[in-house]
VEXDREN-2710 file (C-alpha; in Angstrom, 1 decimal):
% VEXDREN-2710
k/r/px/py/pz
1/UNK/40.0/95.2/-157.7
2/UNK/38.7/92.4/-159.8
3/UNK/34.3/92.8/-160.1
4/UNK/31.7/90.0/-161.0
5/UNK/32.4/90.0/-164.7
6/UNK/28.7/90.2/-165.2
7/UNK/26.1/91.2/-161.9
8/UNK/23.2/89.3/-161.7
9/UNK/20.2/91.7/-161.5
10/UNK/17.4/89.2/-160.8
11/UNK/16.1/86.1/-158.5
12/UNK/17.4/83.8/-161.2
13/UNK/20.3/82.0/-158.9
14/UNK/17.5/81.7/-156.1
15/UNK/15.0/80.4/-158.7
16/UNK/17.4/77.9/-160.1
17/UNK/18.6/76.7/-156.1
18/UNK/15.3/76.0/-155.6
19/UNK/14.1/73.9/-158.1
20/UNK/17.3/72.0/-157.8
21/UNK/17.0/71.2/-153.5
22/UNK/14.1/69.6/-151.8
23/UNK/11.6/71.9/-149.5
24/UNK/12.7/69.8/-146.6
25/UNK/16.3/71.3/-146.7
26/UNK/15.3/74.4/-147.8
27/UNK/13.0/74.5/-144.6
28/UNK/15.5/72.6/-142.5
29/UNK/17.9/76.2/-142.9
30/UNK/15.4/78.4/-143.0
31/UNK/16.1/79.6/-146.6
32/UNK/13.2/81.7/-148.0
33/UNK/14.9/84.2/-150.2
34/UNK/14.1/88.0/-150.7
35/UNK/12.8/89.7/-154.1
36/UNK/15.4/91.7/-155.8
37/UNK/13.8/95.1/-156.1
38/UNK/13.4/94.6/-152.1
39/UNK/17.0/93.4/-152.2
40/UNK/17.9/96.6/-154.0
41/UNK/15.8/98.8/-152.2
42/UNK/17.7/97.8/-149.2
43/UNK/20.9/98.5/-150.7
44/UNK/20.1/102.2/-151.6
45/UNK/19.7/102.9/-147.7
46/UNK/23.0/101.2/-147.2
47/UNK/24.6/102.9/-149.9
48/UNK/23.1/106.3/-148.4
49/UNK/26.4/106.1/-145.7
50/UNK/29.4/108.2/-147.9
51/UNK/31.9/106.7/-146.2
52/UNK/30.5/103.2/-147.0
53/UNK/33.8/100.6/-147.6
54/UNK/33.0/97.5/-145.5
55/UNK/29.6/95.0/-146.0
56/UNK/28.0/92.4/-143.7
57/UNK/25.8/89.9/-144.8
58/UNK/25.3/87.8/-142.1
59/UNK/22.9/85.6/-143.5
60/UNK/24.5/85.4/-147.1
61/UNK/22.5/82.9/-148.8
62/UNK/23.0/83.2/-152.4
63/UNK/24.1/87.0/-151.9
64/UNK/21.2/88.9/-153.1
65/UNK/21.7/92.2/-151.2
66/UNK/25.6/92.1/-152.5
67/UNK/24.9/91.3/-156.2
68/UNK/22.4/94.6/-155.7
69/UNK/25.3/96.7/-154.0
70/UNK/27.8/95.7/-156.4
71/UNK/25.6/97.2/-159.2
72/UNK/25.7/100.5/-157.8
73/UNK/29.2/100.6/-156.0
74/UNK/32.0/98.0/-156.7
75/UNK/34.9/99.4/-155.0
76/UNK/33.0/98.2/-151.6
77/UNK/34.9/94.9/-149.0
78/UNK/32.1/92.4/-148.4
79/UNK/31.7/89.9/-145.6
80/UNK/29.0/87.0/-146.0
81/UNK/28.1/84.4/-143.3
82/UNK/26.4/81.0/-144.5
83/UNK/25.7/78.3/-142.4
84/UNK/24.8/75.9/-144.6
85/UNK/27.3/74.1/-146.9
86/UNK/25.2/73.4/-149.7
87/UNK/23.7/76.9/-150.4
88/UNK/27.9/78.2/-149.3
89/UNK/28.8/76.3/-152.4
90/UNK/26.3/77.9/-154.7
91/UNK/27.4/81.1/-153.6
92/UNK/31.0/80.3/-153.9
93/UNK/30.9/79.6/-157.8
94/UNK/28.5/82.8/-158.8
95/UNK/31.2/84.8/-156.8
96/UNK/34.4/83.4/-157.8
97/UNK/35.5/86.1/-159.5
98/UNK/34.5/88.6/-157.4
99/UNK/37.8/89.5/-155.3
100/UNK/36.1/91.8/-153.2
101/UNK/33.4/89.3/-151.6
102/UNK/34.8/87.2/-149.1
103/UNK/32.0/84.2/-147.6
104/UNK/32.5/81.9/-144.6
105/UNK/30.7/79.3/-144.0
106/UNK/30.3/80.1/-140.3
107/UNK/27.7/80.6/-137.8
108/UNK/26.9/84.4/-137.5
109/UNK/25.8/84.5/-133.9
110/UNK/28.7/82.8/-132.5
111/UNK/31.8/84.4/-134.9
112/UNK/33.2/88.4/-135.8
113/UNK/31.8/89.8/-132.8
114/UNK/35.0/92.3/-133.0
115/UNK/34.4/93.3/-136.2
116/UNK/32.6/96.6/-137.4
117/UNK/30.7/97.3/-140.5
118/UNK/29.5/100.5/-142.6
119/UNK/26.6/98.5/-143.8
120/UNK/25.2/95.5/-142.7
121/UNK/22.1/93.8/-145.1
122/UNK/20.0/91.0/-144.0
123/UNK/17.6/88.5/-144.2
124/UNK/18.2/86.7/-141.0
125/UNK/16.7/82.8/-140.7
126/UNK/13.3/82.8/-139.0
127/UNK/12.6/79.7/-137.1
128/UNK/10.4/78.4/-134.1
129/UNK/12.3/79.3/-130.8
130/UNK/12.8/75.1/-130.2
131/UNK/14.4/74.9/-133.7
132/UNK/17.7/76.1/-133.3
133/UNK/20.3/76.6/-129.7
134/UNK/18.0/79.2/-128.0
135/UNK/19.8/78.9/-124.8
136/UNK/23.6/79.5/-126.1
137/UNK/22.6/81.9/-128.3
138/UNK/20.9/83.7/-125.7
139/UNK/23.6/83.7/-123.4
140/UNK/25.9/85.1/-126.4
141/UNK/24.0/87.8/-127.1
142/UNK/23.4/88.9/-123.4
143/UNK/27.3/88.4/-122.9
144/UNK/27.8/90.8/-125.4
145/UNK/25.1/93.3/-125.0
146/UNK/24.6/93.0/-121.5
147/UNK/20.7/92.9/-122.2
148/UNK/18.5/90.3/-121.0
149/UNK/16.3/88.9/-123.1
150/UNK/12.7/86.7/-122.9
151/UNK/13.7/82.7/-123.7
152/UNK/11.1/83.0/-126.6
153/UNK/13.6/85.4/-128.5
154/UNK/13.2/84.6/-132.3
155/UNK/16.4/84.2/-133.8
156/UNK/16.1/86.7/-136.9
157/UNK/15.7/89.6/-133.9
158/UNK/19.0/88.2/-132.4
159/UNK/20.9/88.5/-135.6
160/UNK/19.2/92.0/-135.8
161/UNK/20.4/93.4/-132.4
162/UNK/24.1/91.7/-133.0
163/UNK/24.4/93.8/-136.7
164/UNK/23.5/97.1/-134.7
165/UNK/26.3/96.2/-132.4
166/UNK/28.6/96.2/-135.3
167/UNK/27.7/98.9/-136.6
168/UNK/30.5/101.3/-137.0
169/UNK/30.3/105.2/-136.8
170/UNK/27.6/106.2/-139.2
171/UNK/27.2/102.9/-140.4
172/UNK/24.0/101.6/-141.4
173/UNK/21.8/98.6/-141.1
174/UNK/18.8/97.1/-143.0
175/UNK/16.8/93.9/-142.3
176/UNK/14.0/92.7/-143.8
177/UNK/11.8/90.7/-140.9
178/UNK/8.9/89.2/-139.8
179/UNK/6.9/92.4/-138.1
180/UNK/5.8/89.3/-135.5
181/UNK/8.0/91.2/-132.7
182/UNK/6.7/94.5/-132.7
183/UNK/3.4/93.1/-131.7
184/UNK/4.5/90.1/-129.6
185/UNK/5.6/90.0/-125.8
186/UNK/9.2/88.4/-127.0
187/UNK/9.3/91.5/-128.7
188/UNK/9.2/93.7/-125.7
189/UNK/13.4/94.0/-124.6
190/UNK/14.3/93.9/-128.5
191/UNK/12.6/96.8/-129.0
192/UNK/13.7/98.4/-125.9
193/UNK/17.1/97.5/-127.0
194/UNK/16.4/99.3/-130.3
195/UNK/14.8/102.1/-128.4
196/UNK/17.7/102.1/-126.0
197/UNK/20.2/102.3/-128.8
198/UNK/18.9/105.1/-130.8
199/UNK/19.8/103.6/-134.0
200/UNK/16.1/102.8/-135.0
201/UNK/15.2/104.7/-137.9
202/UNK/12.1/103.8/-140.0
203/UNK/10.2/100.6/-139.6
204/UNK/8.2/99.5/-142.9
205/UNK/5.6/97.4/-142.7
206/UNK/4.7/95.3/-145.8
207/UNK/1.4/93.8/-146.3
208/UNK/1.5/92.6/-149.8
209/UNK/-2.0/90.7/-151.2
210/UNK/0.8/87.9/-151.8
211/UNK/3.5/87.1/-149.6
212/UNK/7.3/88.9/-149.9
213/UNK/9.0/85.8/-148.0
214/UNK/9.1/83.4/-150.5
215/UNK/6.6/80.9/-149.6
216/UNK/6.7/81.7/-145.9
217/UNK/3.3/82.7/-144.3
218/UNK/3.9/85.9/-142.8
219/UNK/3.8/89.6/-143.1
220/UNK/7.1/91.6/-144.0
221/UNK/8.6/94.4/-142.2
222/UNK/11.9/96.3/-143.4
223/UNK/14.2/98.2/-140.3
224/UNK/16.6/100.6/-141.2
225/UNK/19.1/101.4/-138.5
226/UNK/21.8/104.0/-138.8
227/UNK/24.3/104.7/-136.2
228/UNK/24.7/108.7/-136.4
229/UNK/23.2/111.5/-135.0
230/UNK/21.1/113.0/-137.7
231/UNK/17.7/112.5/-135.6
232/UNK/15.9/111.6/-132.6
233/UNK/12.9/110.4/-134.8
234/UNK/11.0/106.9/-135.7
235/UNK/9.1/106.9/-138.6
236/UNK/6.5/104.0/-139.5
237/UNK/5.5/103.2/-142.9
238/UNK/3.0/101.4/-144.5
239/UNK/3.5/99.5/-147.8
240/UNK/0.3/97.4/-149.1
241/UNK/1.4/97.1/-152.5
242/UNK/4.1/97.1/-155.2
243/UNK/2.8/100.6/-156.4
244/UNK/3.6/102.1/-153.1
245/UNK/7.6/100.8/-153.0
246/UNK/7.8/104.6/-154.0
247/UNK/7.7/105.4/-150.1
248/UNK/10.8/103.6/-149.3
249/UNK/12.9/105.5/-152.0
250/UNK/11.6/108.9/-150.8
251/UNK/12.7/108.6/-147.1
252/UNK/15.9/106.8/-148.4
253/UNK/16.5/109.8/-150.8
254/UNK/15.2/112.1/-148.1
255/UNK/17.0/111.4/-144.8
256/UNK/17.3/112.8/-142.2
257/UNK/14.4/114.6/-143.5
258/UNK/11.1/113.0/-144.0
259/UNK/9.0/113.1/-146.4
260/UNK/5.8/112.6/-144.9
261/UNK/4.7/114.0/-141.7
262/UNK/3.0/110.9/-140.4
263/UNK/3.5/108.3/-138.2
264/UNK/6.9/110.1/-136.9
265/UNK/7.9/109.5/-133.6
266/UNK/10.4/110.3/-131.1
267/UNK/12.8/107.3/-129.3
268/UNK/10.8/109.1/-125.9
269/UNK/7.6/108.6/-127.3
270/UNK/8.0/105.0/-128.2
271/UNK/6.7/102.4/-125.7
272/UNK/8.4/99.3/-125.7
273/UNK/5.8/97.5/-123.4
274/UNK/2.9/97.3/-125.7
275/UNK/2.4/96.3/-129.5
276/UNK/3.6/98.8/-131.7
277/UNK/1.1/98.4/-134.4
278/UNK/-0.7/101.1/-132.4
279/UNK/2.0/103.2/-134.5
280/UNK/1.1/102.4/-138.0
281/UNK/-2.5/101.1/-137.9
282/UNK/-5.2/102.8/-136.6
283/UNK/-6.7/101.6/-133.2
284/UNK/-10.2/100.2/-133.4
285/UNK/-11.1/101.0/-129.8
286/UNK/-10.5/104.8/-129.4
287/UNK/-14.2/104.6/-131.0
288/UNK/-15.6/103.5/-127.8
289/UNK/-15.9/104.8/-124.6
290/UNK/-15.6/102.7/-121.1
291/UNK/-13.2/99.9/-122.3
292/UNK/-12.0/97.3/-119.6
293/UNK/-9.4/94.5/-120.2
294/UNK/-10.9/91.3/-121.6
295/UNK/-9.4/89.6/-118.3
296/UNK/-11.2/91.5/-116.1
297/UNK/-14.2/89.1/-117.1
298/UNK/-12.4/86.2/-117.8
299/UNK/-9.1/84.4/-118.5
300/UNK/-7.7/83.1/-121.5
301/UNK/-5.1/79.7/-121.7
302/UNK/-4.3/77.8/-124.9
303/UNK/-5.5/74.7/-125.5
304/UNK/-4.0/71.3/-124.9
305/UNK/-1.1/70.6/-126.2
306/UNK/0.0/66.8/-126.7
307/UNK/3.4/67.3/-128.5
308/UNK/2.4/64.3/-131.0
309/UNK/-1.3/64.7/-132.0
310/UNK/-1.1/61.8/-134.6
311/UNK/0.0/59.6/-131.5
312/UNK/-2.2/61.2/-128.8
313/UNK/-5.2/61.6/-130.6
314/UNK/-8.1/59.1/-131.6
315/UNK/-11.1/58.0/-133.5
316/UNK/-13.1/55.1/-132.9
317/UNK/-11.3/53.4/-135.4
318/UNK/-7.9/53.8/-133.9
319/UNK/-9.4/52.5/-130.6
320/UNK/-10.8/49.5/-131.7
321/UNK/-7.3/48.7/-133.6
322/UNK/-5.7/49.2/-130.6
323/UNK/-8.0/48.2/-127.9
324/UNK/-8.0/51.1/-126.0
325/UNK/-11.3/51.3/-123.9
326/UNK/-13.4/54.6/-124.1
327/UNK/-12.9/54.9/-120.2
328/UNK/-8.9/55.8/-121.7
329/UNK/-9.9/58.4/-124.0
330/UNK/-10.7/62.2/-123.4
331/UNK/-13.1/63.6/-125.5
332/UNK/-11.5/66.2/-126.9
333/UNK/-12.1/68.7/-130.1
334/UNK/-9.1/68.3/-132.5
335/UNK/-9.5/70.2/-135.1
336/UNK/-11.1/73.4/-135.5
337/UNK/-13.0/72.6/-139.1
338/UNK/-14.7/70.1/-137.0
339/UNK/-17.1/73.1/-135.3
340/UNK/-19.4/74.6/-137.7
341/UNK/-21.4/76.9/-135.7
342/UNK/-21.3/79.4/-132.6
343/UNK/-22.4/76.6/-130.1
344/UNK/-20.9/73.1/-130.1
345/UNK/-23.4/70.5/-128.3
346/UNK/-23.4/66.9/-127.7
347/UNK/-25.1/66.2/-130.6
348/UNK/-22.4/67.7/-132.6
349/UNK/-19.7/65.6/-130.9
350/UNK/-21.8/62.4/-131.1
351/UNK/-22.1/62.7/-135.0
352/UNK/-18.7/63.6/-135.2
353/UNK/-17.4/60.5/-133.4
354/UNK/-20.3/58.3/-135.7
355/UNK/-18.7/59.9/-138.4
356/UNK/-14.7/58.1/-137.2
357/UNK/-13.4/62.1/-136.4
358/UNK/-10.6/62.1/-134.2
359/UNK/-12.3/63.1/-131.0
360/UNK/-10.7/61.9/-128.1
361/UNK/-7.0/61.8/-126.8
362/UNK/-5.2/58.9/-125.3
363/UNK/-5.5/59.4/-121.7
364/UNK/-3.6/56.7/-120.0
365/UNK/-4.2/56.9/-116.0
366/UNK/-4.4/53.2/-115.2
367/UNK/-1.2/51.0/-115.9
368/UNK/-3.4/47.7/-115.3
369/UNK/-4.6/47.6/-118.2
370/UNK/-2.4/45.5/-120.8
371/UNK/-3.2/47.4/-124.0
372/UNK/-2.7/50.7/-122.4
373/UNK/0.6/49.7/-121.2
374/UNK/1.1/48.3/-124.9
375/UNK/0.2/52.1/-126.8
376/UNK/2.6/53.5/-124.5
377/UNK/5.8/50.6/-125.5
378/UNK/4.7/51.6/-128.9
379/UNK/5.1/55.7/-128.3
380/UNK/8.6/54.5/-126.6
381/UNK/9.4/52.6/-129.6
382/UNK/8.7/55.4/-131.5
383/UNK/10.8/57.7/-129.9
384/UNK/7.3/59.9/-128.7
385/UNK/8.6/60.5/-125.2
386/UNK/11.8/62.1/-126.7
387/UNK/9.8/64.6/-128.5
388/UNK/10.7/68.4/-127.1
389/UNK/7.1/68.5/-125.7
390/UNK/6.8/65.0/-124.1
391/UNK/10.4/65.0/-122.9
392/UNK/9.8/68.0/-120.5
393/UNK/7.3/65.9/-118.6
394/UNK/7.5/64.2/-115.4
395/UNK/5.5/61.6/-117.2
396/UNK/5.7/61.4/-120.9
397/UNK/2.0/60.4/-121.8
398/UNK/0.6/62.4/-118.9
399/UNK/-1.9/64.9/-120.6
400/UNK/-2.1/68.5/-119.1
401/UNK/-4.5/68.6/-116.3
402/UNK/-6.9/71.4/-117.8
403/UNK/-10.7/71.4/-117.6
404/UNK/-13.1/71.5/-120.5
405/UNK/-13.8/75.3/-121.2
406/UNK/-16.7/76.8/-121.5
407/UNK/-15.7/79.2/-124.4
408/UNK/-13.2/78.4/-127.4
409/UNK/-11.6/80.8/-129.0
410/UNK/-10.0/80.5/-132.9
411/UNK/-6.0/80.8/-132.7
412/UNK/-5.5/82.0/-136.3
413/UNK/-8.4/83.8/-138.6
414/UNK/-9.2/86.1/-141.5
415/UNK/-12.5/87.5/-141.0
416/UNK/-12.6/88.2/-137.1
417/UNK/-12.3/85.9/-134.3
418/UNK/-14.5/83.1/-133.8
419/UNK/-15.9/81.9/-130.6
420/UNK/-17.6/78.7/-129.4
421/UNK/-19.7/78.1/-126.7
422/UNK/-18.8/74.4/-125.5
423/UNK/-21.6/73.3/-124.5
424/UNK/-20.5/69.5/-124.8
425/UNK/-18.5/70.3/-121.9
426/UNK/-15.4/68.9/-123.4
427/UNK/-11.8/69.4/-123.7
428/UNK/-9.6/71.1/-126.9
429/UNK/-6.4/71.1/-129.0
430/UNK/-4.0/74.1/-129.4
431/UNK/-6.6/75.3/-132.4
432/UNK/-8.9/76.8/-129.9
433/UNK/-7.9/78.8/-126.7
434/UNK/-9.8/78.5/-123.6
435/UNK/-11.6/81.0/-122.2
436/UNK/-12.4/80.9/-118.3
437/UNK/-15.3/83.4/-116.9
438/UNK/-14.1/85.4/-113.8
439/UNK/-15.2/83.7/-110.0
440/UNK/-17.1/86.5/-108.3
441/UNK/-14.5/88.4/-105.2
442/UNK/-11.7/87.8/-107.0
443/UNK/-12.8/89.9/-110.7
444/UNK/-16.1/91.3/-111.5
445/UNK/-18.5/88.8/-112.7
446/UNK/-21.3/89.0/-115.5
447/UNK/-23.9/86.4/-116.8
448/UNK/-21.8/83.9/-119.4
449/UNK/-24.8/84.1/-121.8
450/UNK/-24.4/88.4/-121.7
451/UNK/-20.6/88.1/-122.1
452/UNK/-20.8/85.0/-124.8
453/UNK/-23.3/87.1/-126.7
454/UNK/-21.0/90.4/-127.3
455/UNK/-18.0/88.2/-128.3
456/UNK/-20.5/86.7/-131.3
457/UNK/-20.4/90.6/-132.3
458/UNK/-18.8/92.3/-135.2
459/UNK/-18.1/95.4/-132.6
460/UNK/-15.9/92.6/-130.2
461/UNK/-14.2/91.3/-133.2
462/UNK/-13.0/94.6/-134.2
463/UNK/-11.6/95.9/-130.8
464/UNK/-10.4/92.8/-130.6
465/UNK/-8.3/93.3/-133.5
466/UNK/-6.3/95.9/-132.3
467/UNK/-4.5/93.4/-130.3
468/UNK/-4.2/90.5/-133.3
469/UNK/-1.0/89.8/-134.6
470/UNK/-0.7/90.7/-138.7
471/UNK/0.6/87.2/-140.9
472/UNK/0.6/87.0/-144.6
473/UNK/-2.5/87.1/-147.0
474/UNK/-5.3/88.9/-144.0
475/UNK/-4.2/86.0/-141.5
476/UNK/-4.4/87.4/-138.0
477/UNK/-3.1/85.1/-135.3
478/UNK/-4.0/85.3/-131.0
479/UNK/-2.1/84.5/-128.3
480/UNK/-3.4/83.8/-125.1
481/UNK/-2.1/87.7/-123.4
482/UNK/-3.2/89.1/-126.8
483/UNK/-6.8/88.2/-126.0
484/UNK/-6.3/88.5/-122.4
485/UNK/-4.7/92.2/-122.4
486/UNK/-7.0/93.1/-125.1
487/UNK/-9.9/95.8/-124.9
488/UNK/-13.5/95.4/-124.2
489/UNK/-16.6/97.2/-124.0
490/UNK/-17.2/97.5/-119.7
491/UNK/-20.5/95.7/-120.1
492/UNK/-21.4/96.0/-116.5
493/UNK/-22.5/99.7/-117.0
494/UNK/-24.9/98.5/-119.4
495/UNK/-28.6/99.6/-117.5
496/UNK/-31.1/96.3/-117.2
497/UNK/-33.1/97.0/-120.2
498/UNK/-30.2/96.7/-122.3
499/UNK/-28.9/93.8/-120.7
500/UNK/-32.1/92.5/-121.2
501/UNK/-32.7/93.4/-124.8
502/UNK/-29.6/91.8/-125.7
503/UNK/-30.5/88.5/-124.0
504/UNK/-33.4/88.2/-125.8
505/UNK/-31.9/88.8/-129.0
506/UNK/-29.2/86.1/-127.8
507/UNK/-31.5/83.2/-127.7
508/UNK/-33.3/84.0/-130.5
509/UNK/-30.0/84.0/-132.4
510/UNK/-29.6/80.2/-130.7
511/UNK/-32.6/79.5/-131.9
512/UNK/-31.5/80.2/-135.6
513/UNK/-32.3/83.7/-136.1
514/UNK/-29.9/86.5/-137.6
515/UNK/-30.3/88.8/-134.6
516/UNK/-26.1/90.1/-134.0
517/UNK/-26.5/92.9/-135.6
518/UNK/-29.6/94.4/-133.0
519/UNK/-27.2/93.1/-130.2
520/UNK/-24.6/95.2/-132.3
521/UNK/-26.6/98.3/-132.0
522/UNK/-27.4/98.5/-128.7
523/UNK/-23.6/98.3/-127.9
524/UNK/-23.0/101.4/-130.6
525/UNK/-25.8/102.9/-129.0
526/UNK/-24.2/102.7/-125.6
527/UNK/-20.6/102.8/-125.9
528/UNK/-19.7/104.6/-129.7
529/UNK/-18.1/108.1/-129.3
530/UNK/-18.6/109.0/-133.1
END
C-alpha cells in the first residue's frame, strides 16, 4: 500500500485554500475548516476501535481528519465525500499519491447508505435550514431511519444521525458541531435518536475566548459515538480553553472508564425534551424557590419579519425619493442600536426619524395610489416577491398582521437580556421579540409596571439564562419558546409591601435613578434559597 510520501501535520492546505477563493464561495459551501490538534484529537478516539480498517469522511473538505489518521495508522481504507468541485480538486492533488484515500465528489446525504464504517470523522456543513434541500433530505433520512424529524432539522445533525447508521460493529464516530441542538427545540428527536441508539458517548462542549469554527460565530461541541457495548453512560465535558484539551485525551485513553466522575449520565437519565445544557452548566434557578414559566404572565413572538428589510424598510429620505406618503408607512423600530435606554418613548422615535433612521416599513394597503403601486413594480422587478420569505405569502408585500408590543425583548446578547418598554406604542423588526402580558381568565395577570420592573433585574437576567442558547465569544441568543418556557420568580406571592416597595423604586429608576439593585434585594429577600 502506497502512503502520502510526506503527511501534512498542520492547517497549511486550509490556510493556503483560503487565501486563494473568495468568502462568498467559501460561505456558499459552508466551508469553515477545523484546527489540526482538534482534527487530531478526533482521530485518537477513532483510532481507539482495534479493529479499525475502513474510514468515512463525509464531509472531506481538504481531508484534515485523514491527513491526522494517516500519521498514526497508514494501513487504514479511506472514504471522503465532497460536494463541491473546487475544494474536490484541492484535495485530489495533496492526495494523489495516497492509494489508500479514495474521494467522490458526491453528495453525502443522498449516496453509500449501504455502506459501513469502523470510523467515521466529520465536520459536517452548517447552514440555515432554507439554504440547502431540507424537504428531500428529510425524507431521506426518515426513509432510512424510520425517525421523524422537526422541518427545522439543521443539516450537520442529519449528516450526524446518517454516520451512526453506518456505523459498523464497534465502530466509532466523531463530529465536531455546533452545540446549537442540544439546547434548541429542532434538537429534540436528534437527540432522542441518539438517546434511542445508545451509541452517544461523551459530548464536549467547547467554549473557547476565540472561536474553533474558523470564522463562524458559534460555540463548538465534539460527539463521540461508538457502536459497542462497553457502557450505558453519557458523559459531558467542558472545555474553555486550549490548556484544558487534556480532558479529551484522558477519556479517549480511558474508555470505557472515566476519568472524572462528573457530569456522567445514564441513556435513562437523559431527557430529550428539554435543553441539555442543564447537563454541563449549572442551572441558575435551583437558587430560587417558587419559580413559574415566563408564559404564565405573558407571551413571547418574534418580531416582524419582512424578508427584504433594505426593500421594506424606510427613512424619510427614502419616502420622499419615492413618494410614498407617511399614511403608507408603519412606524416600526429597525434596528436594535437605535434604543438606548430601558424605555423607548415618542420622543425617542421622533428624533430618530429627524435624524433620517429607518423607522417605518412600507405598508402598502391601498392600490389607488400610483406611487404605491409603482414601489411594488419595482420590488417585482427586483425579483423581491421571489424571495423565500415573500414568496410564501398570499400577497407578497402584505406585512404580518402583529400589533405594536408593549415589551421588546433583545434576540442576541452578551451581558444579560435587554428589555424595552415600548412606550411609543410601535411596531419592531426580528432584533427584538415581542412580549405580550397575560388577559386576566385565561393566565394569571399582574400589573405590567411590577412584571417590567423584575425583567430590568440582574436576578431575571440570570434565571433567564438558563434557557439562552451558548454562540461564540459570550454571545447568548433567544428564541421565542426559550423565553417563553423559561423560569421566573412567581411574583404573585410577593405580599403588598413588597410589591409596593418595588414600584416605588421602579419609577424612581424611570425617573433616572440607579435603584435595580434595591428591587434586586427584595426579590433575594423573598425568593433565594442560599
Amino acid at each position: 500500500m502506497v502512503a502520502m510520501k510526506k503527511i501534512i501535520m498542520d492547517n497549511s492546505p486550509e490556510n493556503n485554500y483560503s487565501k486563494s477563493i473568495s468568502i462568498e464561495h467559501r460561505k456558499k459551501y459552508a466551508q469553515f475548516f477545523t484546527p489540526f490538534f482538534i482534527a487530531d484529537l478526533m482521530a485518537k478516539w477513532i483510532l481507539g476501535n482495534k479493529q479499525l480498517k475502513t474510514i468515512l469522511e463525509p464531509a472531506f473538505g481538504l481531508g484534515v481528519f485523514s491527513r491526522a489518521i494517516l500519521n498514526h495508522k497508514q494501513d487504514v481504507h479511506i472514504k471522503g465525500f465532497e460536494i463541491d468541485k473546487t475544494i474536490f480538486d484541492n484535495a485530489k492533488h495533496y492526495f494523489k499519491d495516497t492509494k489508500n484515500v479514495n474521494i467522490l465528489q458526491q453528495d453525502y446525504m443522498y449516496n453509500d447508505w449501504q455502506n459501513k464504517y469502523d470510523g467515521i470523522v466529520c465536520n459536517p456543513p452548517y447552514f440555515k435550514f432554507h439554504n440547502y434541500d431540507n424537504k428531500n433530505i428529510l425524507k431521506e433520512i426518515e426513509t432510512h431511519l424510520k425517525c421523524n424529524l422537526n422541518g427545522f432539522t439543521n443539516l450537520y445533525t442529519l449528516f450526524l444521525l446518517k454516520s451512526i447508521h453506518q456505523l459498523n460493529e464497534n465502530g466509532r464516530c466523531a463530529y465536531i458541531i455546533p452545540s446549537e441542538f442540544l439546547n434548541s427545540d429542532y434538537g429534540k428527536l436528534v437527540k432522542k435518536y441518539l438517546v434511542k441508539s445508545k451509541t452517544l458517548r461523551h459530548i464536549i462542549v467547547i467554549d473557547f475566548e476565540e472561536n474553533v469554527f474558523d470564522d463562524a460565530l458559534t460555540t463548538a461541541s465534539i460527539v463521540f459515538c461508538a457502536n459497542d457495548t462497553l457502557t450505558n453512560k453519557v458523559q459531558f465535558t467542558n472545555v474553555q480553553s486550549v490548556k484544558d484539551l487534556h480532558k479529551i485525551d484522558d477519556l479517549i485513553v480511558n474508555y470505557p472508564n472515566f476519568s472524572d466522575t462528573k457530569q456522567i449520565y445514564n441513556f435513562s437519565e437523559l431527557n430529550p425534551e428539554i435543553k441539555w445544557k442543564a447537563y454541563y452548566q449549572k442551572q441558575n434557578s435551583l437558587k430560587f424557590k417558587n419559580l413559574v414559566p415566563f408564559s404564565t404572565y405573558a407571551k413571547v413572538v418574534r418580531g416582524i419579519a419582512t424578508g427584504s428589510n433594505e426593500y421594506f424598510t424606510f427613512n424619510i429620505s427614502k419616502a420622499k425619493e419615492f413618494n410614498i406618503k407617511e399614511h403608507y408607512l408603519l412606524p416600526c423600530i429597525c434596528s436594535a442600536k437605535d434604543v438606548k435606554t430601558s424605555f423607548f418613548t415618542v420622543d425617542d422615535f421622533e428624533k430618530l426619524k429627524q435624524n433620517d433612521k429607518s423607522v417605518f416599513l412600507f405598508n402598502a394597503h391601498n392600490l389607488n395610489d400610483e406611487n404605491v403601486v409603482s414601489y411594488i413594480q419595482k420590488g417585482e422587478n427586483e425579483g423581491i416577491d421571489k424571495k423565500y420569505l415573500t414568496a410564501s405569502r398570499k400577497i407578497w408585500y402584505r406585512l404580518e398582521n402583529r400589533l405594536p408590543a408593549p415589551i421588546w425583548v433583545s434576540v442576541f446578547n452578551r451581558t444579560g437580556l435587554r428589555f424595552i418598554r415600548n412606550e411609543a406604542n410601535i411596531s419592531n423588526l426580528t432584533s427584538f421579540h415581542c412580549v405580550y402580558l397575560n388577559k386576566a381568565n385565561l393566565f394569571p395577570e399582574i400589573d405590567s409596571d411590577l412584571l417590567f420592573a423584575y425583567l430590568l433585574t440582574d436576578t431575571a437576567k440570570l434565571i433567564f439564562s438558563d434557557n439562552s442558547r451558548e454562540y461564540g465569544n459570550g454571545l447568548q441568543k433567544f428564541e421565542p419558546n426559550d423565553l417563553n418556557k423559561a423560569m421566573m420568580l412567581d411574583l404573585s406571592l410577593l405580599d403588598q409591601e413588597a410589591k409596593e416597595k418595588i414600584l416605588y423604586f421602579y419609577k424612581s429608576y424611570k425617573q433616572g435613578l440607579d435603584c435595580i439593585k434595591e428591587i434586586d434585594t427584595i426579590l433575594i429577600e423573598n425568593f433565594r434559597l442560599f
